[in-house]
N, C-alpha and C positions, 0 to 999 in steps of 0.2 A: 614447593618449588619457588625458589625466589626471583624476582626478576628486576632487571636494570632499571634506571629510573630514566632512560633515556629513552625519547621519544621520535623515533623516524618517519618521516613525509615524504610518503611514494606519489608521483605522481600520474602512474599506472597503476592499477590494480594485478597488473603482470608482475610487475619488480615486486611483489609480496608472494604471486603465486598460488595454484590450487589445492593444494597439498597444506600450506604453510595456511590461508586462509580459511580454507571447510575445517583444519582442525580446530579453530575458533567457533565455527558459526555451527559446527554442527554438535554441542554442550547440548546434552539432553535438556535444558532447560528451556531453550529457545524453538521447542515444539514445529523442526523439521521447517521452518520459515523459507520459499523457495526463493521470496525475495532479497535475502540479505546470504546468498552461494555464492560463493566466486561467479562459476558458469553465468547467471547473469550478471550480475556487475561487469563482468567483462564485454556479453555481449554489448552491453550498453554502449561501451567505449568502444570497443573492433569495429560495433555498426556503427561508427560517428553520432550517437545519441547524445551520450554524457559525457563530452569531452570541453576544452575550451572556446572551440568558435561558435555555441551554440549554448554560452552559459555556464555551462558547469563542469570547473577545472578542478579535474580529480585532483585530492591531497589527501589520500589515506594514511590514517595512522597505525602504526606498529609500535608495540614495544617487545624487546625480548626479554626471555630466558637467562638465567645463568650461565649458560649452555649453549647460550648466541642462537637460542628456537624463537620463532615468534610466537609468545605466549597471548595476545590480544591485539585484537584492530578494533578499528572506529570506520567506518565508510563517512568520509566526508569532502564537500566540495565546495570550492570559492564559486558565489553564483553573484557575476552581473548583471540580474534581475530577479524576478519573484517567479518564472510561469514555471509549471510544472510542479506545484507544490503540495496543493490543495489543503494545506494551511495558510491561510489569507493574511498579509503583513502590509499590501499593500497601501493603508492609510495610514500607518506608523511611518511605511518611507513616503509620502507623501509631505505629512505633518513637518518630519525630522529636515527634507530638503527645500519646503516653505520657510523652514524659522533659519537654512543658510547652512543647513549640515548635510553631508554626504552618506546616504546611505548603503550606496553599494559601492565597494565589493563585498559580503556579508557569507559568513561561511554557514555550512545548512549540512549536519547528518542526515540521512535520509537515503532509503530509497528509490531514487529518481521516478519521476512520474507515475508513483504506485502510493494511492489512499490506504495503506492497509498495515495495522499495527506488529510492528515486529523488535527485536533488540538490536540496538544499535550499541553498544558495550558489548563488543564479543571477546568472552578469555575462552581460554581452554580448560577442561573441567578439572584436570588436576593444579591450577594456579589460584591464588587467592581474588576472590570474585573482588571484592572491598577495594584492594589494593591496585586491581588490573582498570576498575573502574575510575578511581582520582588518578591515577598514573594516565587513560585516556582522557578524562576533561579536563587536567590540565593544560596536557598537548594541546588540545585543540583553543583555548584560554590563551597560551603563549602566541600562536599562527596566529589567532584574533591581533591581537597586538602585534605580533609582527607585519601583519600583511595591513596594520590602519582598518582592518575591516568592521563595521557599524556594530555587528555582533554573530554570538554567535548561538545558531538554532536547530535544534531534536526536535524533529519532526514524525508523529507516529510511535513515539517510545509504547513497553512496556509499563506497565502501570510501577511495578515495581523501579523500575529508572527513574520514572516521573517522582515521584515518592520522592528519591533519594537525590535527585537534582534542588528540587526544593528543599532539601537540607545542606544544600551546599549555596545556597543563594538565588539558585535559576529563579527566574518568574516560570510559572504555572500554568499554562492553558489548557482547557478541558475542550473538547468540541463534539458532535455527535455524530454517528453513522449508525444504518437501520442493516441487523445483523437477525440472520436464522437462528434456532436453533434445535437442536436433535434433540426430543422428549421419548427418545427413545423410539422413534415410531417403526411400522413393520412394513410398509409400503406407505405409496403417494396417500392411496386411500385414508390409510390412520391417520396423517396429517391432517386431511379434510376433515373427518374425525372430530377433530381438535378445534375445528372453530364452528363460528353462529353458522345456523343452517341457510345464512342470506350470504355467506360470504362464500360457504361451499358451492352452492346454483350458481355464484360468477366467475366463481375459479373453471367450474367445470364448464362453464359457456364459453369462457376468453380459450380453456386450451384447446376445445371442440372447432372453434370459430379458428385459431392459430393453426391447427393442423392439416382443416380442410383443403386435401390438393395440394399437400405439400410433407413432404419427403424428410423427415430429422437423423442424424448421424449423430453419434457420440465417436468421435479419434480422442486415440492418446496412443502414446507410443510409435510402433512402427507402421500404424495405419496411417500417421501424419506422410504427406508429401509435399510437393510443391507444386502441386497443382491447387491444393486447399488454402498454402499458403497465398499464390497468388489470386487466388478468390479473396481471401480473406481481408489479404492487405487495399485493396477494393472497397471495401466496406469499409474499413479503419476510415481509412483516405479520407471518403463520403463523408462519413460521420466527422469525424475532425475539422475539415473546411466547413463545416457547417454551423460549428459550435464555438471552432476557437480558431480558426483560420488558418495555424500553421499546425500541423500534427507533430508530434515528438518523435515518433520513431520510425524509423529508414525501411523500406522493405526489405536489407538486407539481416535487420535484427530478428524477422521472424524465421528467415532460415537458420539462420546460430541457435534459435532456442529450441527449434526443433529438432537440429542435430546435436544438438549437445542435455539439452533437459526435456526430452521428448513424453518421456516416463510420469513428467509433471506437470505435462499439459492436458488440459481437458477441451479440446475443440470442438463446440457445438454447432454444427453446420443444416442449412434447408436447402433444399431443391427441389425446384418447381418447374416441371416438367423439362424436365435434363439440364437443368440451368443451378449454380449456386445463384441462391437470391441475400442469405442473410447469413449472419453468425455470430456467436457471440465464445472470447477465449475466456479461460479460467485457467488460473496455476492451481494445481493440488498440493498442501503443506501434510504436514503430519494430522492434524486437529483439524482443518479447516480445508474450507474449497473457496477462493479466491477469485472472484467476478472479476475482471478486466475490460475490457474491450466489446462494444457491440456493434456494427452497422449489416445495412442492407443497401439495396438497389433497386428494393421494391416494396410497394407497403402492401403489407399482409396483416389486415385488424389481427392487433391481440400478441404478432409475433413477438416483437420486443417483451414482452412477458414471459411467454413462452420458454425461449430459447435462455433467457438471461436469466429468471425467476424457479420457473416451473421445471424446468430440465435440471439445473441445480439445487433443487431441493431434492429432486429425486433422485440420481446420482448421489447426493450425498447421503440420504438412506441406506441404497444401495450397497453403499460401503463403508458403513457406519459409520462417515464422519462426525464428529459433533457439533460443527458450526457452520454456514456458510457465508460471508461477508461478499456484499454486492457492490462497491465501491461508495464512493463516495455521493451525496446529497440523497434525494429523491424520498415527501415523506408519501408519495404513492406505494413506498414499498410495504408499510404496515399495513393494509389493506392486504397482502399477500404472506402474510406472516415474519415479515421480518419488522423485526421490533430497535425500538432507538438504544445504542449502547456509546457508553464514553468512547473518546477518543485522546490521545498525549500528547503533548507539546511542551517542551521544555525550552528557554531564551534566555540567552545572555545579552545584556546590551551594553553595550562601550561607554557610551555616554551619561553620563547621573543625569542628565539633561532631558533627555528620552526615556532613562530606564524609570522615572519615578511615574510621569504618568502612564505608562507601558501596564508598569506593575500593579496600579489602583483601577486602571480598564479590564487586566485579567483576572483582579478578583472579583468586579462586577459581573463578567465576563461568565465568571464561573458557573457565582450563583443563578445567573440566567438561563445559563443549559442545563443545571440538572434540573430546575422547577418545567423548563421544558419540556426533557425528555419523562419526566415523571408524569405530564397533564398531557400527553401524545399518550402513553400508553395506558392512563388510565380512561382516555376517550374515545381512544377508534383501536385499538386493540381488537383482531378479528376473533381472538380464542374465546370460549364460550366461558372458560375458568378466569377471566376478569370481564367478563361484561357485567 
C-alpha cells in the first residue's frame, strides 16, 4: 500500500479518531501496549491532562494512504517544560539558556506521564514499516523547524526505533528501569523458589507483616467503580503532593479509564477495617503488567511492597504474563526480583551548538548505564542462579 508523502498535524487526538488510530497502534508488533490506544491518549486530553495550559500541546502526526486512510501516527507534543517525562533534559535546558539559547518550546513523542517502553512509529501492518517511519520523523523534523522548537525528543522508544533513529542521526540515550521476569514459574511459591533462601524469609516477612489486618482486592473490569476510583484518587493526590507537588492527572481521568479501558486495568486495593487505606493501579498490555501509581493514607510496614511488588508478580503468574515493569527508578526493587533492564531515548537537537556536547554526554552516558546495570545484577541479584 502506498502512502502520501504528506504529513498532517492534529491538534486533538479526536480529529484522527479511534478507529483510524488503534488501526495503527494495534500491528501485532507493538505487543498490545495500553499506553500508546486512542482511549487513553484521549483520556488524557478529555481530562485536561495533556492538553496546552498544562504543557503539552497535542500535535499528532498522520500520514495517509493512497486511499485517503490513515496509514501511520506519531503521538507527539509541543512541551513548555520538561515535567512529566522521566527522561531528565533538564541540565541540557539549563546549559542551552545559560549560554543565551531558548530552549523551550521542544517537541517530545511520548506517552505522557507513563515510564514505560512502548512504539512510538505506529503504521498499519499492511503499509511499509521503513517508509511509514521516515515519512513520521520527518514530520515531526519539519514542525521542529517550524515551530523554532529547541529539538526534537522519543522518549521510551522500542529498542528497535532506537536502533534506527541512530541511523538517521538522532543522538542515543540508554537509561535504566528494574523489570520482572516470568521464568516461567507455577505460583508465587516458585518465584521464591528461585532466589537465595535470605531473600525468600524477607519476602515472606514483608508480605506476612503487609497483610496483617488488612483486607487486599484485585478489580479490573466491571468490579471497577467510583467509589475505588474515589479512594484511589485520594492516594494519588497524597502521594503526588508529597513527591512532586503538582500531581498530573485530574480525577476526572480515572473515570475515563475506567469506563472506557476498564478490561486493562488491574486496581489493587487494601482495607482496613471497612476503610480503603492504600492502592496501587497497573495497566495490563499484551506481554507485560505495567506498575503506575501507588499511595496510601495510612502506613502499613511493608504495604508499598506488597500491593505494588508482591501482588504484581503474582497476578502476573497468574495469567502467564511474561514481564512485569514497576515504573520508573527505585534500586530497592532488585531485592524483590526485579532486575535493571535498558531503557530508549532518541533526540534531535536544533542547534550544532547544543547538539555536539548533547551527543559526546550520551555516549558517555551510555557506557555508564550498561557497566551499571551489569555490576547491580551481578551484585545484589536475589536469584540463587547468579549469586
Amino acid at each position: 500500500m502506498r502512502l502520501t508523502p504528506a504529513v498532517k498535524v492534529c491538534r486533538r487526538i479526536s480529529e484522527i479518531g479511534r478507529e483510524a488510530w488503534d488501526a495503527c497502534a494495534d500491528n501485532p508488533a507493538y505487543d498490545q501496549n495500553p499506553f500508546i490506544r486512542f482511549d487513553f491518549l484521549h483520556a488524557l486530553e478529555e481530562a485536561n491532562c495533556a492538553v496546552e495550559r498544562t504543557g503539552w500541546g497535542p500535535q499528532h502526526l498522520a500520514i495517509e494512504d493512497e486511499d485517503g486512510r490513515v496509514a501511520a501516527v506519531m503521538p507527539l507534543y509541543l512541551k513548555s517544560h520538561s515535567q512529566g517525562e522521566y527522561i531528565f533534559d533538564h541540565a541540557w535546558a539549563d546549559a542551552y539558556e545559560r549560554a543565551g539559547g531558548r530552549y523551550y518550546p521542544k517537541l517530545l513523542s511520548a506517552a505522557p506521564f507513563v515510564p514505560a517502553t512502548g512504539a512510538r512509529l505506529l503504521a498499519r501492518p499492511d503499509v511499509d514499516q521503513e517508509e511509514a517511519w521516515r515519512l513520521l520523523l520527518g514530520g515531526g523534523l519539519t514542525l521542529c523547524e517550524r515551530y523554532g522548537a529547541s529539538g526534537l525528543n522519543l522518549n521510551f522508544l522500542t529498542e528497535a526505533e532506537w536502533r534506527w533513529m541512530g541511523e538517521q542521526g538522532l543522538g542515543r540515550r540508554e537509561g535504566q528501569q528494574y523489570h520482572w521476569e516470568n521464568r516461567g514459574y507455577r505460583d508465587f511459591d516458585d518465584f521464591l523458589g528461585a532466589l537465595s533462601s535470605g531473600r525468600r524469609k524477607t519476602i515472606r516477612r514483608e508480605r506476612r507483616d503487609a497483610q496483617a489486618g488488612v483486607e487486599i482486592l484485585r478489580l479490573t473490569g466491571s468490579d471497577l467503580t467510583e467509589d475505588h476510583w474515589d479512594a484511589f484518587f485520594g492516594f494519588y493526590m497524597d502521594t503526588g503532593s508529597r513527591k512532586w507537588g503538582r500531581p498530573y492527572l485530574t480525577r476526572a481521568f480515572f473515570s475515563l479509564l475506567g469506563e472506557r479501558m476498564a478490561d486493562r486495568v488491574l486496581l489493587v486495593m487494601a482495607r482496613k477495617d471497612g476503610c480503603w487505606v492504600a492502592g496501587a493501579l497497573n495497566l495490563i498490555g499484551g506481554d507485560c503488567l505495567y506498575g503506575r501509581h501507588w499511595g496510601c493514607v495510612e502506613e502499613v510496614p511493608f504495604l508499598h511492597f506488597e500491593l505494588c511488588y508482591y501482588q504484581a508478580i503474582e497476578w502476573a503468574i497468574e495469567q502467564g504474563l511474561p514481564r512485569v515493569e514497576a515504573g520508573a527508578q527505585g534500586q530497592h526493587k532488585i531485592a524483590r526480583g526485579y532486575l535493571p533492564r535498558p531503557v530508549y531515548s532518541a533526540h534531535y537537537i536544533a542547534d550544532p551548538a547544543l547538539r555536539g556536547p548533547v551527543e559526546r554526554f550520551l555516549e558517555q552516558e551510555r557506557a555508564g548505564v550498561e557497566q551499571e546495570m551489569e555490576w547491580l545484577e551481578e551484585e545484589f541479584s536475589p536469584f540463587r542462579d547468579q549469586l
